[in-house]
C-alpha atoms as one frame of an Amber mdcrd trajectory, in Angstrom:
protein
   5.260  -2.469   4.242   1.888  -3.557   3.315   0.421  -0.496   1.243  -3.581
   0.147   0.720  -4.244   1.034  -3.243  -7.737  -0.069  -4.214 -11.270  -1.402
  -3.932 -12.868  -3.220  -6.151 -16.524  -4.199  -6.343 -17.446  -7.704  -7.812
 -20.676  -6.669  -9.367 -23.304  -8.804 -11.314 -23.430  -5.821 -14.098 -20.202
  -4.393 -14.279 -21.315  -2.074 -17.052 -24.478  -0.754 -15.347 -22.653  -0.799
 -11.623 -20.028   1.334 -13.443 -22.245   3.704 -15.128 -23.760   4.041 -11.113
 -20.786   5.004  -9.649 -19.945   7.203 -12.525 -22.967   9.545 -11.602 -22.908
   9.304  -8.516 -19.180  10.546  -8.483 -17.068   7.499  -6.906 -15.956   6.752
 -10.456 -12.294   7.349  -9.481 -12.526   5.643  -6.079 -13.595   2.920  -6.591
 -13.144  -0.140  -9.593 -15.994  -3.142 -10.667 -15.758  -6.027 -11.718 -17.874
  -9.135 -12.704 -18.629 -12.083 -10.379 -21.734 -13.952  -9.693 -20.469 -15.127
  -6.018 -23.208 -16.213  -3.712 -23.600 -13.500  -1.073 -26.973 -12.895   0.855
 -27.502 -10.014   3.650 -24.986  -7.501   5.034 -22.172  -7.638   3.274 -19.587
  -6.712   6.207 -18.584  -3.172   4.848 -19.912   0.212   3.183 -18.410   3.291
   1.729 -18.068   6.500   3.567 -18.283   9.412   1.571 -17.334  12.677   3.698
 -18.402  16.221   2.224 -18.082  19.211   4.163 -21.663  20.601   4.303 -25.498
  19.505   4.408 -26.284  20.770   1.065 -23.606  18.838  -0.256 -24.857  15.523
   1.603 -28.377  16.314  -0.451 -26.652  16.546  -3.353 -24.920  13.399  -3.703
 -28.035  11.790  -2.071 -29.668  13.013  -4.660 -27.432  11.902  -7.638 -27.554
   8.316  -5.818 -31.185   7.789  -6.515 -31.989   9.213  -9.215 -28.871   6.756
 -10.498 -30.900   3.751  -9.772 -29.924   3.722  -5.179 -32.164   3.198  -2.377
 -32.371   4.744   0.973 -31.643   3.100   4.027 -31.481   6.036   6.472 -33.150
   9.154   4.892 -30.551  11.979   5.536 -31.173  13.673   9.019 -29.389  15.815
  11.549 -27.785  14.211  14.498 -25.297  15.654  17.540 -22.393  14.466  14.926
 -23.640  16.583  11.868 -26.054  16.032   9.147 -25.805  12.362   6.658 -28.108
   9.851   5.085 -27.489   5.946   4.080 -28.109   4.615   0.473 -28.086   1.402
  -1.514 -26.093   0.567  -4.944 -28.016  -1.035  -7.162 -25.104  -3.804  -6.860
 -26.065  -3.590  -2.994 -23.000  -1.412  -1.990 -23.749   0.261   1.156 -23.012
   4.107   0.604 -22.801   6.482   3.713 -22.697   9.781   3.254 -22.450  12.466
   6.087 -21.007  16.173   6.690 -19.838  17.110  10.774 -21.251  20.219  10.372
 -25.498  20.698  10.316 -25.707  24.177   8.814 -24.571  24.828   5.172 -21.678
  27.311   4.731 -21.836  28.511   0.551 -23.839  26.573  -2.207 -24.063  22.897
  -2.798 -21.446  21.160  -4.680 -20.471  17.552  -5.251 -17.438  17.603  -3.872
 -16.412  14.343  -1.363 -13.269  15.672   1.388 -12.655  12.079   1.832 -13.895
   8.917   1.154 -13.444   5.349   3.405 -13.751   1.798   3.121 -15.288   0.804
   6.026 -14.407  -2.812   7.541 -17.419  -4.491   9.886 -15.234  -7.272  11.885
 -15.904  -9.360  14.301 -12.681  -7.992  16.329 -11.242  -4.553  16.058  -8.233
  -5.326  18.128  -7.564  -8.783  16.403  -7.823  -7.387  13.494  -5.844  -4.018
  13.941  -3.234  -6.475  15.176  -3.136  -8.825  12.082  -2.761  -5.880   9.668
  -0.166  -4.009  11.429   1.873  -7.680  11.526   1.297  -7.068   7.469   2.827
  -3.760   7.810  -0.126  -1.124   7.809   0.348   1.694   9.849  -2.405   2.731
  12.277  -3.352   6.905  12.181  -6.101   6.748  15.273  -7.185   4.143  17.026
 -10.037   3.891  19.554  -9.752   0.825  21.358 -12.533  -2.140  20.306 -14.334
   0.565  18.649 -12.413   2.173  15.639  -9.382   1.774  13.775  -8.221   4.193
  11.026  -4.945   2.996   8.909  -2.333   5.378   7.795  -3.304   5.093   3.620
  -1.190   7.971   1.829  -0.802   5.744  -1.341  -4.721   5.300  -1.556  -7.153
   7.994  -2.430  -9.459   5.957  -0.252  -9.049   5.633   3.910  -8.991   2.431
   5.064 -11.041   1.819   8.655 -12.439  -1.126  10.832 -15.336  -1.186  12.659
 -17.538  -3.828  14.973 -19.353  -5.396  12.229 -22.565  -4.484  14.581 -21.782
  -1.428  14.858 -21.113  -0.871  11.323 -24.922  -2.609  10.570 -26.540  -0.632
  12.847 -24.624   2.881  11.749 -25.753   2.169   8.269 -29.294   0.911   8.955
 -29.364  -3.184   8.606 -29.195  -6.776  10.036 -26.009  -7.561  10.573 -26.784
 -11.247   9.281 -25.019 -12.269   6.201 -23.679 -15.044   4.332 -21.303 -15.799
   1.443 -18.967 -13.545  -0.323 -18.196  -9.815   0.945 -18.480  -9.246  -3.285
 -15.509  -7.027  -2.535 -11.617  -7.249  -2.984  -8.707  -4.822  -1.568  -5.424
  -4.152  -3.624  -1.986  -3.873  -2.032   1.204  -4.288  -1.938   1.545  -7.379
  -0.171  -1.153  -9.148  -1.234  -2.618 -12.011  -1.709  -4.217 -12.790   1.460
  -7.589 -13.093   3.464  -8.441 -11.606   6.518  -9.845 -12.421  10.014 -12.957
 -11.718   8.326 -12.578 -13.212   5.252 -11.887 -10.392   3.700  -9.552 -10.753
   0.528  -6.447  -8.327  -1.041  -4.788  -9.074  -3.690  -1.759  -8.002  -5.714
  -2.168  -4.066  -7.017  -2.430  -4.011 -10.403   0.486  -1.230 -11.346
């Protein structure tokens, strides 16, 4: 049973990209460490941060940039709820978005849930090469969307059309070189359709 544990960032600055996510409040989510890979473009995946109101979208927005991010897609209403699309200063792409578009109490920085998203170039494909690893699907949508069944992770694991997952999130879905990013698990190591790598979870 393959199990879904951690992400970790391969950063140029892993002191500064750690200080980032440390304000921003994905400290606990997510780990960095150095690596001077070549990687140009869209990286293949972002971060999904889901809060459960628009103040709290504003918030963490906030935090973001004044922690060194850019915008991508200023933070705006939409028929799904309310969210906006930032930068790292490492060049993690950060999403962060509430269902609902009217605010319910005050603001607070606190995330519901938070998700790697996977761009691929095949949703099936690859749903079918990580349930043959052992992951466990919890919804499924066809081509478009796969979520994995992640108890053992404080982080969802989900795949998207890499397309899709550029356009959602405001870029060109062009890219070369390293996805700068690496998955721990329990059956690791291996690479993906996508070139995606996991590796052993440290215990």
């Amino acid at each position: 049973m393959t199990s879904f544990a951690s992400v970790t960032l391969e950063v140029a600055h892993p002191e500064a990209a750690d200080a980032f996510y440390t304000a921003f409040g994905l400290g606990s989510y997510v780990n960095v460490r150095a690596s001077d890979a070549p990687t140009t473009g869209f990286r293949g995946f972002a971060l999904s941060l889901v809060v459960s109101q628009p103040g709290n979208v504003d918030a963490f927005i906030g935090a973001a940039l004044d922690a060194g991010a850019t915008t991508l897609k200023p933070a705006t209403k939409g028929f799904w709820g309310y969210g906006g699309v930032v930068r790292a200063p490492d060049g993690t792409i950060c999403k962060i978005a509430s269902s609902k578009k009217k605010d319910t109490g005050p603001a607070a920085r606190h995330i519901d849930q938070v998700a790697l998203l996977l761009g691929v170039a095949d949703v099936k494909a690859s749903k079918r090469f990580y349930v043959d690893r052992g992951l466990a699907v919890a919804k499924s949508f066809g081509g478009k969307y796969v979520e994995f069944d992640t108890p053992s992770s404080a982080v969802t694991l989900a795949l998207y059309p890499r397309h899709a997952l550029a356009k959602d999130t405001g870029v060109p879905q062009d890219g070369t070189g390293s996805h700068r990013i690496v998955i721990g698990g329990g059956a690791g190591p291996f690479t993906d359709p996508d070139g995606f790598v996991w590796e052993a979870a440290s215990v």
